[in-house]
C-alpha positions in Angstrom: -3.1 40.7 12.9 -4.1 42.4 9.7 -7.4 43.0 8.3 -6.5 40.2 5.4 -5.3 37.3 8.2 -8.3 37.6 9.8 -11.0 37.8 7.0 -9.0 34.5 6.1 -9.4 33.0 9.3 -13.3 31.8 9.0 -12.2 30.6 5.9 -9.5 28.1 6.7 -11.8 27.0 9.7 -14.5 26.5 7.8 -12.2 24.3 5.6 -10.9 22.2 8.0 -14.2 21.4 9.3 -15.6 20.3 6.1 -12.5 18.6 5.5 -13.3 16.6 9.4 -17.0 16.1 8.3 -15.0 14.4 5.1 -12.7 12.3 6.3 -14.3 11.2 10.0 -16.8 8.9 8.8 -13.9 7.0 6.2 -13.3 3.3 7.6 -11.2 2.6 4.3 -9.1 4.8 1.9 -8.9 4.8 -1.6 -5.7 6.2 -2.7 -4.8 7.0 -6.1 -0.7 6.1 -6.3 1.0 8.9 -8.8 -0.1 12.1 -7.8 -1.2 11.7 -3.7 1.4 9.4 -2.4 4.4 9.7 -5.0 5.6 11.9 -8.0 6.2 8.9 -9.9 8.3 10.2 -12.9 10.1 13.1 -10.9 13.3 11.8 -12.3 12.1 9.0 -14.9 10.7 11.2 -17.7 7.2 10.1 -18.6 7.3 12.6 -21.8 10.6 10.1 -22.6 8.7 7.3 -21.9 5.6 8.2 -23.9 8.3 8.7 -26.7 10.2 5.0 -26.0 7.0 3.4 -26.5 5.7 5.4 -29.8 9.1 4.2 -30.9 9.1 0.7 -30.2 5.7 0.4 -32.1 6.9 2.4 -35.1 9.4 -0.1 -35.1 7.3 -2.0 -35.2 5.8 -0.9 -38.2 2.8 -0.1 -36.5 3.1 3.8 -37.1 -0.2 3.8 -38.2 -2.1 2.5 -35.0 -1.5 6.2 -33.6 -2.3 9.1 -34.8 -0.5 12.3 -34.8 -1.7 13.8 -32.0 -1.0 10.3 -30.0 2.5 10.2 -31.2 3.8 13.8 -30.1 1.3 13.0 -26.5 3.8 13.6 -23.1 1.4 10.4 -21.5 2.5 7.2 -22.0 -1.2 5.9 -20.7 -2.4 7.8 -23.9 -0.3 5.5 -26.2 -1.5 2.2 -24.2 -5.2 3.6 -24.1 -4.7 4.0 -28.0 -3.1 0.6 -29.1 -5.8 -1.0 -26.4 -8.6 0.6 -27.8 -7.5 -0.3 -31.7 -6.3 -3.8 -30.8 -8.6 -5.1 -27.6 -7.1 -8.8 -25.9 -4.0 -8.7 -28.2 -1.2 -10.2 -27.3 0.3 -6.3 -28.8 -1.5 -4.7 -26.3 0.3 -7.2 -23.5 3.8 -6.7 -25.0 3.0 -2.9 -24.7 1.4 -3.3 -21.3 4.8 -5.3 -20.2 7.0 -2.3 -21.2 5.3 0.5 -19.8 5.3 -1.8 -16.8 9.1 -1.9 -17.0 9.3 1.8 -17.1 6.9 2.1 -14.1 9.1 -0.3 -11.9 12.3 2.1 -13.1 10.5 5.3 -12.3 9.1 3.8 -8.7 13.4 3.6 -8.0 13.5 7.4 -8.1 9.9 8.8 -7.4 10.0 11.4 -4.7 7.5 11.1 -1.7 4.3 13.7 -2.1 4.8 16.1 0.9 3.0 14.3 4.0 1.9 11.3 2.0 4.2 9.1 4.3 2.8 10.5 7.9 -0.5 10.8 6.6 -0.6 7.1 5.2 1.0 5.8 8.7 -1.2 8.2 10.9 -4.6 7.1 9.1 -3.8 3.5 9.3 -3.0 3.9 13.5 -6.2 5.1 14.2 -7.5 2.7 12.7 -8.6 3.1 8.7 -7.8 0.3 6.4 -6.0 1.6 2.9 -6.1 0.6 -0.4 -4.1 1.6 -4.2 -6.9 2.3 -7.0 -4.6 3.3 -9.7 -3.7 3.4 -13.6 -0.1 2.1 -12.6 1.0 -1.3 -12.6 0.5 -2.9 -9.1 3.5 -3.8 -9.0 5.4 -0.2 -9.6 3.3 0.8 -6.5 4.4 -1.9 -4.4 8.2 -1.3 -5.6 7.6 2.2 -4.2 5.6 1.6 -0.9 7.9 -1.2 0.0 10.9 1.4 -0.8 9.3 3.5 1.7 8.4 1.1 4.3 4.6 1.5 3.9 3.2 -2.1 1.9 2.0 -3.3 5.4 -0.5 -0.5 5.5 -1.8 -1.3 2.2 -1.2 -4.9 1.5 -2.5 -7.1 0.2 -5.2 -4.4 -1.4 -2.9 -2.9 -4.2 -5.1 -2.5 -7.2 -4.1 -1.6 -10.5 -3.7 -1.7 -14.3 -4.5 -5.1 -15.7 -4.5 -6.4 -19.3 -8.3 -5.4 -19.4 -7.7 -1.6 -20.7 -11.2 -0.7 -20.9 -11.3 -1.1 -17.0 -9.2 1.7 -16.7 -10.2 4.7 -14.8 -12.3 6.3 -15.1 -14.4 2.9 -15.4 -14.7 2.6 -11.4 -13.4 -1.2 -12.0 -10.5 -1.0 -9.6 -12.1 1.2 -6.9 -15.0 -2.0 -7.2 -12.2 -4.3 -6.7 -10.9 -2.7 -3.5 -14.2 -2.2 -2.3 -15.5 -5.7 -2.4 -12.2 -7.1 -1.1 -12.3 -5.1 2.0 -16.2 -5.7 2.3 -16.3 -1.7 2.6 -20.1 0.0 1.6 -19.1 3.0 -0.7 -20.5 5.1 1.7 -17.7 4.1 4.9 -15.1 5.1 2.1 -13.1 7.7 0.7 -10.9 8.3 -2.4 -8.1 10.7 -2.9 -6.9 11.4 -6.4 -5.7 14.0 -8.3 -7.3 13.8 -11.7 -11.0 14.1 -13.5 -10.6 10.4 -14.0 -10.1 9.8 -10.2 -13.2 12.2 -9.4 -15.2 10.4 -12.4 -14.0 7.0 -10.9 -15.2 7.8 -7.6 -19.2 8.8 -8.7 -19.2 5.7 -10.3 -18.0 3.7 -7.8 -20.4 6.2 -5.1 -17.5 7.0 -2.8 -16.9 10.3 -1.7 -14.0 12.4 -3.2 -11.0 14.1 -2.0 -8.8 16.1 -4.4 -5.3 16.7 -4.2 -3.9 19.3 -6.3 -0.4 20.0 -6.3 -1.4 23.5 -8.5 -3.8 26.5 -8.1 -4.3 25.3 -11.9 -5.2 21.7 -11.2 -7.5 23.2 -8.3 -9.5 25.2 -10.1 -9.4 22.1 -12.6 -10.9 19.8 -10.3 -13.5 22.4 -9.0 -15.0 23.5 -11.9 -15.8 19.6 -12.7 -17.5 19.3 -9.2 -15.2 18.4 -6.7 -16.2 19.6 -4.0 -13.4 19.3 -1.5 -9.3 19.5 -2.9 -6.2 20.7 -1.2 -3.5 21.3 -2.3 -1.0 19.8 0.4 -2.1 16.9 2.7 -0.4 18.3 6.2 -4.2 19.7 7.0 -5.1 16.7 6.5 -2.3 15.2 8.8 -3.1 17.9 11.3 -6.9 16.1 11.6 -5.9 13.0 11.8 -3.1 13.5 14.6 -5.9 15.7 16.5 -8.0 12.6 16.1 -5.4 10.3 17.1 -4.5 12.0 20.2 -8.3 12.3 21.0 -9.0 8.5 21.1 -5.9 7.7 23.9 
């Protein structure tokens, strides 16, 4: 063993441990949907997407209702945000909603599993955690994708998503609330598992404990430097606990 393998040794130890100390006491999950479970535009562009929908409203002539910098954006939840934020409760803003909605339930066809999201998600529920969506995506795209995948009974019915009310979205805690109350969970007996600021923001407002996944050393050191306090970046240490745990409670 070299010198460098085992001054790395205490440390991945030491990570798995906080990472037990993190997930042992969670009774229910929080999982954000694009990002920890799926790549939902692997395939589906969601730069193309973000453009489809600048188009429709230029055609709109509603060119103005953006401005430059959210035309040319690569996130088609900037362009909603925008129109939602400029024209609140309008039935625009629900036409808009409807086809990003439609692009959502095209991209959740072709979305590519997150490594170990699909053990992970079966594993937790066996031993006994109940699991929830808190997400930015439409509901429905999510449950297009976990039914795809064989996995809505270990979330349904607590799929919580983007609704007409934009100002709800994270990182407004509103959907992590939702889930919450529905499952009768104390913030405390929960965790969430996201991938963005918004996710970790969501989470402190909602007083659940955080999780980060980060498919980057980039979105790591990302979610670090805004206080996250525990992120990996693949979930199969994650599997590896649970399994341990699993096969400790026969």
């Amino acid at each position: 063993m070299t010198s460098d393998a085992t001054s790395d040794a205490p440390s991945v130890a030491s990570e798995n441990e906080k990472l037990r100390e993190l997930i042992t006491p969670a009774r229910v999950v929080l999982w954000d949907f694009d990002g920890p479970i799926c790549r939902l535009f692997a395939r589906h562009r969601a730069e193309r997407v973000a453009a489809d929908l600048v188009d429709w409203l230029e055609r709109q002539g509603l060119r103005g209702l953006l401005t430059e910098t959210e035309r040319e954006t690569l996130d088609p939840q900037v362009v909603l945000r925008a129109v939602g934020r400029r024209r609140p409760g309008s039935d625009l803003v629900a036409g808009l909603e409807e086809r990003l909605t439609q692009e959502e339930l095209r991209a959740a066809a072709s979305a590519l599993p997150t490594a170990y999201a699909d053990p992970v998600i079966r594993t937790w529920t066996a031993v006994g955690a109940r699991l929830a969506v808190t997400t930015n995506n439409s509901p429905r795209a999510a449950r297009t994708y976990l039914e795809s995948r064989g996995l809505t009974g270990c979330f349904a019915p607590h799929l919580y998503g983007r609704t007409e009310h934009l100002h709800h979205l994270k990182p407004h805690p509103h959907c992590l609330n939702r889930a919450l109350n529905a499952m009768g969970a104390a913030p405390a007996a929960a965790l969430m598992i996201g991938d963005s600021l918004s996710d970790l923001t969501a989470a402190r407002g909602a007083g659940v404990p955080f999780l980060g996944y980060a498919r980057s050393e980039a979105k790591e050191k990302h979610l670090r430097t805004a206080g996250a306090g525990h992120v990996v970046r693949s979930l199969e240490p994650l599997l590896r606990l649970l399994r341990g745990h699993r096969a400790g409670v026969r």
